[in-house]
N, C-alpha and C positions, 0 to 999 in steps of 0.2 A: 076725905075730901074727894068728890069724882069733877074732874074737870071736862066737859064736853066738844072734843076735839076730835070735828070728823074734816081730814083730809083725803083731799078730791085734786087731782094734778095729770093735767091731764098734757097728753105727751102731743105734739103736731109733727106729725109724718111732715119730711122735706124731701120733694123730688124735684132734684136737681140737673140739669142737662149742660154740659158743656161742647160749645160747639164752634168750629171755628172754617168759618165760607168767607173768603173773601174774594171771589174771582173779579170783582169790580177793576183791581189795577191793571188786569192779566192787558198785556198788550198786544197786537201784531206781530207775528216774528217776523224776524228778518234776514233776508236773504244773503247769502254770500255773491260777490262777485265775481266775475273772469280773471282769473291770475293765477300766477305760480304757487301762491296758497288762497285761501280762500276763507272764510269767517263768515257764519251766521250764529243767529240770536231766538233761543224760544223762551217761553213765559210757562212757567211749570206752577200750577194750582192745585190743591187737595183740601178737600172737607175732613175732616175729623171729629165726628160723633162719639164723645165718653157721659156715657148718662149714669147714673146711680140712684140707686134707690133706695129708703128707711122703711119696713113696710113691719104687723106685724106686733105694733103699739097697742096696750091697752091702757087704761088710767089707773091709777092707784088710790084704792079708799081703804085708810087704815081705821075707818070706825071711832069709835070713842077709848079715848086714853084713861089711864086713871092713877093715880100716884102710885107708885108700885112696879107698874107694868113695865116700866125700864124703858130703853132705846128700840124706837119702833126700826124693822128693816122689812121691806119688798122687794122683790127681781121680777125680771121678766124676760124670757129670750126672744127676740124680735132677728130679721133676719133685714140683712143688706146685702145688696146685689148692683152687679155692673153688666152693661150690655159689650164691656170687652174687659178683656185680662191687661189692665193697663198700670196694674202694682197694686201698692197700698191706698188707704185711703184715710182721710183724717174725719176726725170727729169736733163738733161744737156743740157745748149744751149751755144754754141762755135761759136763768131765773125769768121772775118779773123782775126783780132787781129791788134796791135799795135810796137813801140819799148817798150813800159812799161808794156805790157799783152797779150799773143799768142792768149789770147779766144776774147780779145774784141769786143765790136760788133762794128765797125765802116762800111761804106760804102768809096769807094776812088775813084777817079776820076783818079790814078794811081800818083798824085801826092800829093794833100792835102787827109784831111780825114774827114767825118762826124760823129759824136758819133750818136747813137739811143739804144732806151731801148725796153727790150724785157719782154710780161707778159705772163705769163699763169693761167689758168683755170682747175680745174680738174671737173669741168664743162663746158656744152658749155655758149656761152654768157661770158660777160666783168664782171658781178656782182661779185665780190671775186676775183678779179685778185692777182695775187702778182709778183713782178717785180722780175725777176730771173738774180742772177750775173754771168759773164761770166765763164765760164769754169768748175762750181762748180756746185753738182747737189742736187737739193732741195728735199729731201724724201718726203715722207708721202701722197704719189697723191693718190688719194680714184678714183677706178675703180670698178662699181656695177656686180654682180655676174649675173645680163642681157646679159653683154657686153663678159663676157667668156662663155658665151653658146653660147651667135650667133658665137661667133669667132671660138671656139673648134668645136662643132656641123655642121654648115653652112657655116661657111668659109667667114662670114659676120660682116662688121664694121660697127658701127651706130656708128654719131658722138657725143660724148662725152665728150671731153674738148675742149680748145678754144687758140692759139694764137694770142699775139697783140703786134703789135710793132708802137713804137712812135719815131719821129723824131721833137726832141725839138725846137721850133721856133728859140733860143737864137743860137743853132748850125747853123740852115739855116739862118739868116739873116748876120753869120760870114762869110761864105763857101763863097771861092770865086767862081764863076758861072763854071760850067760844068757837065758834065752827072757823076751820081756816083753810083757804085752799091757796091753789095757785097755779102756773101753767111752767111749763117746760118744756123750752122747742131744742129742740136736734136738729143738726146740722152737721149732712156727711156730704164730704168734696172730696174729690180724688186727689192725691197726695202728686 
């Protein structure tokens, strides 16, 4: 029995800028006056620009499945970058979703649906993966202070962590036969 299952998932870069101006309160200082002591008042302001970036993405087509062929898996090393050394950074990766979960990762053929699991890497390569749940965003991604030089300075991303997604044998061998896709957005914010 060959079931015809071409999955197509395609990943949306998110670039993200955090930024914080608010000089609008900033008031007048004020002066001190003539006396044994004396007291004045200033109004201290700062912008802070933390931007990040997902760059590096391609889509994933696993072709036609077929009974047999077991648990389909892809990776891919994609690189993220910050325009300052401001720590770690978290990660959010968002299905189309379900009736029981809006982020779920499934794929659909417009009528059924397939589940797949999604990992990341805060480096490149599969070695330390950890399996990320839909909608929720996993802190703590270690990004080396290489990767925001080249980014800040030259405008340049090396690749540095890693996506992978699997498609469970047990889900395709259920899946009744048709083409199924679906999208998956990422979502990296500074921790």
């Amino acid at each position: 029995m060959i079931k015809r299952l071409l999955i197509h998932n395609a990943l949306i870069p998110t670039f993200l800028i955090f930024s914080l101006v608010s000089f609008s309160n900033l008031q007048a200082a004020t002066q001190g006056s003539l006396g044994t002591t004396s007291s004045g008042t200033v109004e201290i302001g700062i912008a802070v620009n933390r931007a990040i970036i997902i760059t590096g993405l391609r889509d994933f087509n696993f072709g036609i499945w077929r009974v047999g062929d077991g648990t389909l898996i892809d990776n891919d090393d994609v690189c993220v970058a910050k325009t300052s050394n401001f720590g770690t950074y978290g990660i959010r990766a968002a299905g189309d979703g379900d009736g029981f979960d809006p982020a779920a990762f499934t794929l659909s053929n417009g009528i059924d649906q397939i589940n797949y699991n999604v990992y990341w890497n805060d480096q490149t390569g599969t070695s330390g993966t950890q399996q990320l749940t839909p909608g929720l965003i996993e802190h703590g991604q270690v990004e080396t202070a290489f990767h925001v030089i080249l980014a800040a300075i030259f405008g340049i991303c090396v690749n540095n962590a890693n996506i992978q997604i699997e498609i469970p044998d047990t889900e395709l061998s259920s899946a009744v036969g048709g083409a199924y896709s679906g999208t998956l957005t990422l979502l990296v914010i500074p921790d």
